[in-house]
Backbone as XML, in Angstrom:
<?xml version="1.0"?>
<chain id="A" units="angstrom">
  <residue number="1" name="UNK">
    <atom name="N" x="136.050" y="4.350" z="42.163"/>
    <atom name="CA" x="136.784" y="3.935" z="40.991"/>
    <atom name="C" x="137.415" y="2.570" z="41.268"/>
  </residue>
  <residue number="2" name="UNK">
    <atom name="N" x="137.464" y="1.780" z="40.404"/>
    <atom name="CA" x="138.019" y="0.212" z="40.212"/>
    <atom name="C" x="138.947" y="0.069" z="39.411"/>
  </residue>
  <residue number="3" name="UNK">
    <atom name="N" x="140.180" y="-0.353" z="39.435"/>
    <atom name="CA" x="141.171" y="-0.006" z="38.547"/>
    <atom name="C" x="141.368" y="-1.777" z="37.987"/>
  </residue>
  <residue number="4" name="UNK">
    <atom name="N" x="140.938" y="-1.971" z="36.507"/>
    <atom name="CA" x="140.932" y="-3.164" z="36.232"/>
    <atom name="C" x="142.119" y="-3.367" z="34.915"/>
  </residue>
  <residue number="5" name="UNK">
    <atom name="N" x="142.269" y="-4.436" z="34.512"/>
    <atom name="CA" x="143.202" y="-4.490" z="33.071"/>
    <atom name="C" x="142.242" y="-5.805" z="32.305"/>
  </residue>
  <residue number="6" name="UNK">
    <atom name="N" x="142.275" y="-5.329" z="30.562"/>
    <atom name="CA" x="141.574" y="-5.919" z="29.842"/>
    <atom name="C" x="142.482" y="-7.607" z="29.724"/>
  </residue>
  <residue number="7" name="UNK">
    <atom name="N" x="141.462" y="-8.131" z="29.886"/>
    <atom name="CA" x="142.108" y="-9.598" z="28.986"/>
    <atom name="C" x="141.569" y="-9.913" z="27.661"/>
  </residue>
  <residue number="8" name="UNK">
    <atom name="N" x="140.734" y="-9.316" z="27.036"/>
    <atom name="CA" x="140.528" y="-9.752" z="25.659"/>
    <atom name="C" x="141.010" y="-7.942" z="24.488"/>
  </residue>
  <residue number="9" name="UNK">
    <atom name="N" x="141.106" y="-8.298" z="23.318"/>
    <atom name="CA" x="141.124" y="-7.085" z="22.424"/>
    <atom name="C" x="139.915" y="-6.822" z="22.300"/>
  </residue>
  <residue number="10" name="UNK">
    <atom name="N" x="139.121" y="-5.589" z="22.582"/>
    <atom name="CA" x="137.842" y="-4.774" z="21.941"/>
    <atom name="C" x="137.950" y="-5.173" z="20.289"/>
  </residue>
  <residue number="11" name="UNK">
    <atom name="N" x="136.739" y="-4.971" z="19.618"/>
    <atom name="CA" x="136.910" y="-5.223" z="18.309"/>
    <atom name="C" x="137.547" y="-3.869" z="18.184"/>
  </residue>
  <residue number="12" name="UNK">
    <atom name="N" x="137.738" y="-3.405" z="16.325"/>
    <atom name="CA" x="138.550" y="-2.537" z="15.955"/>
    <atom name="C" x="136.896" y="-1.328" z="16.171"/>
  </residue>
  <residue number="13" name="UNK">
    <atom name="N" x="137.391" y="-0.226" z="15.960"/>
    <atom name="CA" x="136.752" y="0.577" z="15.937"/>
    <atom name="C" x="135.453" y="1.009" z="17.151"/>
  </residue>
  <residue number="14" name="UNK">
    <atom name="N" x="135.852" y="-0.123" z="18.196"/>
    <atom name="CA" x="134.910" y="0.374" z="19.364"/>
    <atom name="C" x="135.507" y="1.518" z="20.665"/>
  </residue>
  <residue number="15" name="UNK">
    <atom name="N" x="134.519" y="1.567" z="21.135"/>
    <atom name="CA" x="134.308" y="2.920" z="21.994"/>
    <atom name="C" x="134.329" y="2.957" z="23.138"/>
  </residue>
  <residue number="16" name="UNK">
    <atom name="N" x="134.755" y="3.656" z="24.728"/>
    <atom name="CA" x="133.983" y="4.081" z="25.432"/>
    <atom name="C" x="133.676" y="5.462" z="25.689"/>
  </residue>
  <residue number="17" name="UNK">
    <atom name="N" x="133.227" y="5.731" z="25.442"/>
    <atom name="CA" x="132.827" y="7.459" z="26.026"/>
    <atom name="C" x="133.401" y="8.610" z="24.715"/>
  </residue>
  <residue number="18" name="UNK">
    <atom name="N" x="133.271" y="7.692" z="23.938"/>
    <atom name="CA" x="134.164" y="8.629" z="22.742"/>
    <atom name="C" x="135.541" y="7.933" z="22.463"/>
  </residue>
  <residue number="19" name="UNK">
    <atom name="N" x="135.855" y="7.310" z="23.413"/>
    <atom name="CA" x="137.631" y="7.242" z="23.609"/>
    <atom name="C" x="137.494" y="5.718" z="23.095"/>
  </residue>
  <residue number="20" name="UNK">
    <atom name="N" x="138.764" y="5.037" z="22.394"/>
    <atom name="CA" x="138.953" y="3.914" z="22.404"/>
    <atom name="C" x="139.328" y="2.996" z="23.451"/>
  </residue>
  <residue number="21" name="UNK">
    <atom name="N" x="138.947" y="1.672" z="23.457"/>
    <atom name="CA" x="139.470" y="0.823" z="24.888"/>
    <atom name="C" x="140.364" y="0.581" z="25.078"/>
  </residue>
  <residue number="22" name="UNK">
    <atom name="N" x="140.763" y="0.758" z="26.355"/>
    <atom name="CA" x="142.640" y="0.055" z="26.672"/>
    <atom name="C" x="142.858" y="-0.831" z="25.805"/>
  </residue>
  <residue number="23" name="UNK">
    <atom name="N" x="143.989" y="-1.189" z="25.451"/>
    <atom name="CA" x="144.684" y="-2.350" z="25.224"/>
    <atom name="C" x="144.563" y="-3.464" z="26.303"/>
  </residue>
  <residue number="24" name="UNK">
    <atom name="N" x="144.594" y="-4.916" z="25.540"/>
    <atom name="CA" x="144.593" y="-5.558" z="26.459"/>
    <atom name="C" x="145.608" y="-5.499" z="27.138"/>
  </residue>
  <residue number="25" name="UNK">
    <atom name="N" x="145.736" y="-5.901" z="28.456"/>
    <atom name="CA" x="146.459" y="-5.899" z="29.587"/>
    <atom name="C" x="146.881" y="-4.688" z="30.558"/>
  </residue>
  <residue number="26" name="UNK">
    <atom name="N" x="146.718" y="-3.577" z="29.499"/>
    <atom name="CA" x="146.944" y="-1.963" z="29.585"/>
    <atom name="C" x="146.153" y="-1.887" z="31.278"/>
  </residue>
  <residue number="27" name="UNK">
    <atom name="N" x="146.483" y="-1.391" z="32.439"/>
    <atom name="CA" x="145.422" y="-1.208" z="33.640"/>
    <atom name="C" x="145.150" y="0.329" z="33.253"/>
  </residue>
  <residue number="28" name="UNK">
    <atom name="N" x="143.985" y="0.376" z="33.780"/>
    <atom name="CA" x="143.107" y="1.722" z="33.485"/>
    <atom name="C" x="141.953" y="1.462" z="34.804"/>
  </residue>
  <residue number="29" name="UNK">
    <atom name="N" x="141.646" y="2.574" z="35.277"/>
    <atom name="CA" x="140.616" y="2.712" z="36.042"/>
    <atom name="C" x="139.358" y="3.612" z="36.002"/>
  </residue>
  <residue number="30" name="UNK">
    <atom name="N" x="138.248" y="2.735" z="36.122"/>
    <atom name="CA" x="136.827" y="3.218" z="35.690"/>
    <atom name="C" x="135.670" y="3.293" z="36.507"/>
  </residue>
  <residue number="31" name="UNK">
    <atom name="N" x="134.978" y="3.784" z="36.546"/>
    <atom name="CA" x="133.693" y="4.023" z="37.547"/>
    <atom name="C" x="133.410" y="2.102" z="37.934"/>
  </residue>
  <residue number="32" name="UNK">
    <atom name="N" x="133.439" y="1.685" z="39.548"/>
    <atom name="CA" x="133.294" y="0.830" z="39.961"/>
    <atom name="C" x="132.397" y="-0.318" z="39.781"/>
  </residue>
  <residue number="33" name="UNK">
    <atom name="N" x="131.063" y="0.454" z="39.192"/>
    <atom name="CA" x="129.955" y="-0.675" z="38.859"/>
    <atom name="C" x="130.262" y="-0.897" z="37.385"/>
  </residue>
  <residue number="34" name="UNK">
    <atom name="N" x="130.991" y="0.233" z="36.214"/>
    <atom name="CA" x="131.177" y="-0.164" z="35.276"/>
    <atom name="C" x="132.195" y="-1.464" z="34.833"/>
  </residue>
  <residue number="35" name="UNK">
    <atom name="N" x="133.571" y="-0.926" z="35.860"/>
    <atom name="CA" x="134.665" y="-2.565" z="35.926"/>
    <atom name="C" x="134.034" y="-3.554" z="36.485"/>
  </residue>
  <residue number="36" name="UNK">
    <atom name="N" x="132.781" y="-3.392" z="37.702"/>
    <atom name="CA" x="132.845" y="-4.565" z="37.934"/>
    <atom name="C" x="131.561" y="-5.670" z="36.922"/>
  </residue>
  <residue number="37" name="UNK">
    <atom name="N" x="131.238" y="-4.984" z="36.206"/>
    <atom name="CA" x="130.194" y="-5.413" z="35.137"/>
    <atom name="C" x="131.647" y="-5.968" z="33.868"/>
  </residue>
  <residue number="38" name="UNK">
    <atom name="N" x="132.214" y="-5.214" z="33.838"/>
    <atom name="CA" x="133.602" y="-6.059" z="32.716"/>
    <atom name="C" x="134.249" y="-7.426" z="33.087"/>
  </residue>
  <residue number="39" name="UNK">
    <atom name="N" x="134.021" y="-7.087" z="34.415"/>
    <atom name="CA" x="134.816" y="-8.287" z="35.441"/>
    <atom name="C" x="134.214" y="-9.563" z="35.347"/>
  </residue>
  <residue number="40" name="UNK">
    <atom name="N" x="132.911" y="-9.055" z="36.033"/>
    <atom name="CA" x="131.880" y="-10.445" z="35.745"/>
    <atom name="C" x="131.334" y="-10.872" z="34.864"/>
  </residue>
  <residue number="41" name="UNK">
    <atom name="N" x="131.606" y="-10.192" z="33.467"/>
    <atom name="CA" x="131.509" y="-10.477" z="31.726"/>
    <atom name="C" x="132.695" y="-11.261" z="31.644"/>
  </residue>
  <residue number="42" name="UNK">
    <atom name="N" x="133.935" y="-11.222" z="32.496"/>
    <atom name="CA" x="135.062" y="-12.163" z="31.800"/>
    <atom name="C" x="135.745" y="-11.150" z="30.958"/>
  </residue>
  <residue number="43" name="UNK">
    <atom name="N" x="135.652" y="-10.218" z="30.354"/>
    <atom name="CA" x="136.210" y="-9.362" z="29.277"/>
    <atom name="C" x="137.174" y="-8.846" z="30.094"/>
  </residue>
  <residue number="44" name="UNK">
    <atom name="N" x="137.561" y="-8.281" z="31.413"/>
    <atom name="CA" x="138.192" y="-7.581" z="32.672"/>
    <atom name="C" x="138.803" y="-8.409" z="33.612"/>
  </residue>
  <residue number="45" name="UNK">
    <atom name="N" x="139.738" y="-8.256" z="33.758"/>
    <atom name="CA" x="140.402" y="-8.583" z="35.643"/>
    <atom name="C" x="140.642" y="-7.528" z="36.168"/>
  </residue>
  <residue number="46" name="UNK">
    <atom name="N" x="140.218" y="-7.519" z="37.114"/>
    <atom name="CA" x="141.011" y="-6.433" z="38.665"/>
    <atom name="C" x="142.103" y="-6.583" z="38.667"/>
  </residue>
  <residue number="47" name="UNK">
    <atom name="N" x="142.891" y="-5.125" z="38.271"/>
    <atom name="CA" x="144.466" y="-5.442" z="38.423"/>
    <atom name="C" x="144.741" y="-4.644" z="39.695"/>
  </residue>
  <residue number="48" name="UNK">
    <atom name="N" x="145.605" y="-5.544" z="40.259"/>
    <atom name="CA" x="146.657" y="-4.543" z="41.459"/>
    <atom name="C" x="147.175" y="-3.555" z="41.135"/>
  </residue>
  <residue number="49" name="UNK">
    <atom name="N" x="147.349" y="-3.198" z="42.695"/>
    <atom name="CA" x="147.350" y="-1.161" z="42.748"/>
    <atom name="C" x="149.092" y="-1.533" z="42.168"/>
  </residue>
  <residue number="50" name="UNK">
    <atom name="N" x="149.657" y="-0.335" z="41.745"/>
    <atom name="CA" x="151.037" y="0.056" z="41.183"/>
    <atom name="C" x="151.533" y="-0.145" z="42.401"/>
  </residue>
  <residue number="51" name="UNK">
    <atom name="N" x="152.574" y="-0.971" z="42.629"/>
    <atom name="CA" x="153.724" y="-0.449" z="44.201"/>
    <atom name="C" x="154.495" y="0.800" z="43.924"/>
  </residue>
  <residue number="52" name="UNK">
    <atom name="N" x="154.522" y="1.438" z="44.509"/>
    <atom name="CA" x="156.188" y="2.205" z="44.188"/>
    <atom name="C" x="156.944" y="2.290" z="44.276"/>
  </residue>
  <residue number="53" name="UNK">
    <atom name="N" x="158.042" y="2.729" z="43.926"/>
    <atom name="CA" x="159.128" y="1.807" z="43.672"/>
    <atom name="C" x="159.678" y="2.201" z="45.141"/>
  </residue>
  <residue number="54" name="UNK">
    <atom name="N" x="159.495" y="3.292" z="45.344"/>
    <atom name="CA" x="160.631" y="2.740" z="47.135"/>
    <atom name="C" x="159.889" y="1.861" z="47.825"/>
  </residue>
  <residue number="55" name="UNK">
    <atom name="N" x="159.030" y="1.120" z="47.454"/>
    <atom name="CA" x="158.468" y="0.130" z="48.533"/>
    <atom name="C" x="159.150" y="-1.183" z="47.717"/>
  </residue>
  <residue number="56" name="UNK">
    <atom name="N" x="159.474" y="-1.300" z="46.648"/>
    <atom name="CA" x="159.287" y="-2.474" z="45.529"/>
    <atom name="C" x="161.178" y="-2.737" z="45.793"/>
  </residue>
  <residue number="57" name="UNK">
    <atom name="N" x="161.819" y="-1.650" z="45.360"/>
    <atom name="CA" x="163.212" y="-1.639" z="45.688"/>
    <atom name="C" x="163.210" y="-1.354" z="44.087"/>
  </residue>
  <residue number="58" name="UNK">
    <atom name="N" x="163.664" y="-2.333" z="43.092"/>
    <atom name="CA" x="164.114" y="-1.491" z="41.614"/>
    <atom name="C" x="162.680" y="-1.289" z="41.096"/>
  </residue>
  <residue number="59" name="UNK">
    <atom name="N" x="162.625" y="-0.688" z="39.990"/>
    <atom name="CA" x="161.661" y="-0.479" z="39.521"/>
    <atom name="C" x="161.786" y="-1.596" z="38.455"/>
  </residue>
  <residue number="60" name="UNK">
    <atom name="N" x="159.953" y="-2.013" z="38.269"/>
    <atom name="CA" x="159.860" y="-3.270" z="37.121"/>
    <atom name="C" x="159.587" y="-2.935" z="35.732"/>
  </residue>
  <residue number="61" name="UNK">
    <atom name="N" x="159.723" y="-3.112" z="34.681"/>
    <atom name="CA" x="159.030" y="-2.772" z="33.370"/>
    <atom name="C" x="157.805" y="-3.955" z="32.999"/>
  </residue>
  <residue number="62" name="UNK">
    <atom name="N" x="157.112" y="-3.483" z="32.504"/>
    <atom name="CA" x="155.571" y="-4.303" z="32.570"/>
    <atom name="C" x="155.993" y="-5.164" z="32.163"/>
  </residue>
  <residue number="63" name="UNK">
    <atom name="N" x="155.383" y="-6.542" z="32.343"/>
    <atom name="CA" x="155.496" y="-7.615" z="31.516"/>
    <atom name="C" x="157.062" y="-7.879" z="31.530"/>
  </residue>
  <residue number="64" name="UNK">
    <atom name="N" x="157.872" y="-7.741" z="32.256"/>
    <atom name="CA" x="159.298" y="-8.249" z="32.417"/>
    <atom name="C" x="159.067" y="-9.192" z="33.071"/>
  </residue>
  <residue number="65" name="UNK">
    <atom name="N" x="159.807" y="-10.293" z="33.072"/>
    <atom name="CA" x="160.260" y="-11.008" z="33.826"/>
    <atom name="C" x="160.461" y="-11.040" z="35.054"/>
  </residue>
  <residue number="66" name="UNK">
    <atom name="N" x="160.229" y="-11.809" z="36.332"/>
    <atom name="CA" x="160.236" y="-11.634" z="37.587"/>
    <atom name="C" x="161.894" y="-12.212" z="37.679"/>
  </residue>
  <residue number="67" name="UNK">
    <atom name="N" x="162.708" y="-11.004" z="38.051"/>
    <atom name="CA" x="164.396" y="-11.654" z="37.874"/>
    <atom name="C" x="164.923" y="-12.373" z="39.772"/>
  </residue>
  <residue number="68" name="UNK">
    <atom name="N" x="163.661" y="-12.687" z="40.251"/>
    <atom name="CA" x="164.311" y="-13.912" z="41.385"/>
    <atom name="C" x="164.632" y="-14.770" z="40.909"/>
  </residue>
  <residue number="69" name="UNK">
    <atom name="N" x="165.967" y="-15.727" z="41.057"/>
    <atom name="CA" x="166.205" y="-16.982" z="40.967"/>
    <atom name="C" x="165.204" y="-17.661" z="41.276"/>
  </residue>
  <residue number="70" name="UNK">
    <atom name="N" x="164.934" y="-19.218" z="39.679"/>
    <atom name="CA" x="164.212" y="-19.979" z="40.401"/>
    <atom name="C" x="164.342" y="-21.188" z="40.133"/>
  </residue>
  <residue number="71" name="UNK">
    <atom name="N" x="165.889" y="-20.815" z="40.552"/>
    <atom name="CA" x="166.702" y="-22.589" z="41.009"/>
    <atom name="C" x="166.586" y="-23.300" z="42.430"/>
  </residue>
  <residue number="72" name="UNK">
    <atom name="N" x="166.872" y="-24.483" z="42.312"/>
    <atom name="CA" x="165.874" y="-25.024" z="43.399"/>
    <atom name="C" x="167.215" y="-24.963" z="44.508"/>
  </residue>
  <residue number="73" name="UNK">
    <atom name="N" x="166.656" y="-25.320" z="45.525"/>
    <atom name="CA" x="168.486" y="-25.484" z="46.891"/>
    <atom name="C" x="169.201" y="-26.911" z="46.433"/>
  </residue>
  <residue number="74" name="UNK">
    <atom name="N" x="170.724" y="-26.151" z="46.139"/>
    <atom name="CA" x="171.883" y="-27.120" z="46.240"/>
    <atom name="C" x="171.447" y="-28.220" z="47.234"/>
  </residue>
  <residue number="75" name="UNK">
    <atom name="N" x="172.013" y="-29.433" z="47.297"/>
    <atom name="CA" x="171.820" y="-30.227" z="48.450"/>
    <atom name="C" x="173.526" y="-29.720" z="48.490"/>
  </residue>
  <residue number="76" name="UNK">
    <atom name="N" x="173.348" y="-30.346" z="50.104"/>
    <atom name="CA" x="174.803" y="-30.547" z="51.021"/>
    <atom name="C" x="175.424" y="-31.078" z="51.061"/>
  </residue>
  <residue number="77" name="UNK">
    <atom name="N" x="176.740" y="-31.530" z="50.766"/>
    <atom name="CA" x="177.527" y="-32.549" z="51.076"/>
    <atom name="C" x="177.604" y="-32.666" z="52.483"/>
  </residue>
  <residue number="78" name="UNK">
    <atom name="N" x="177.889" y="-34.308" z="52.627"/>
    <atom name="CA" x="178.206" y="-34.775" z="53.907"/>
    <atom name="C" x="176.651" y="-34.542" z="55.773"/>
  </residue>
  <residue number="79" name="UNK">
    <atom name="N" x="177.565" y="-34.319" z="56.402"/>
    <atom name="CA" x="176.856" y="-34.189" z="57.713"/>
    <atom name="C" x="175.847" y="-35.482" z="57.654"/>
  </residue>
  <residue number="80" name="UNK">
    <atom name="N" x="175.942" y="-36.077" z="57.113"/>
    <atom name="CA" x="175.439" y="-37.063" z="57.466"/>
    <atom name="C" x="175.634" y="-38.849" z="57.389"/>
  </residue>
  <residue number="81" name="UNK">
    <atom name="N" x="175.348" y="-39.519" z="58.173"/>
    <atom name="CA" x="176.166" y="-40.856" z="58.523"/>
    <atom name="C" x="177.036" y="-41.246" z="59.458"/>
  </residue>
</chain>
């Protein structure tokens, strides 16, 4: 199994296996030669495995914001001259 996430919308009313297609971005995982045939169509990316959260520390909500600061370093006064 290959666990990929869509980058484009399926048209309306299409299929796989009976079932409708993820949403884009939605990760879902599918028989390996089938994602990797989505992949190399461009329609698919390989998404990364889930961390969990005791490895991650808080837990993230999809598509949130990455909340590290990303202000650049104060300079220093002085020490120098």
């Amino acid at each position: 199994m290959m666990r990929i996430r869509m980058v484009v919308d399926m048209p309306p009313g299409a299929a796989r296996d009976g079932q409708p297609w993820p949403a884009r971005g939605v990760p879902v995982e599918l028989p390996t030669a089938e994602a990797a045939h989505l992949v190399a169509s461009g329609v698919a990316e390989e998404a990364p495995e889930e961390v969990r959260a005791d490895e991650a520390g808080e837990p993230q909500e999809a598509g949130a914001p990455d909340k590290r600061s990303r202000r650049k370093p104060t300079k220093q006064k002085g020490g120098e001259g």
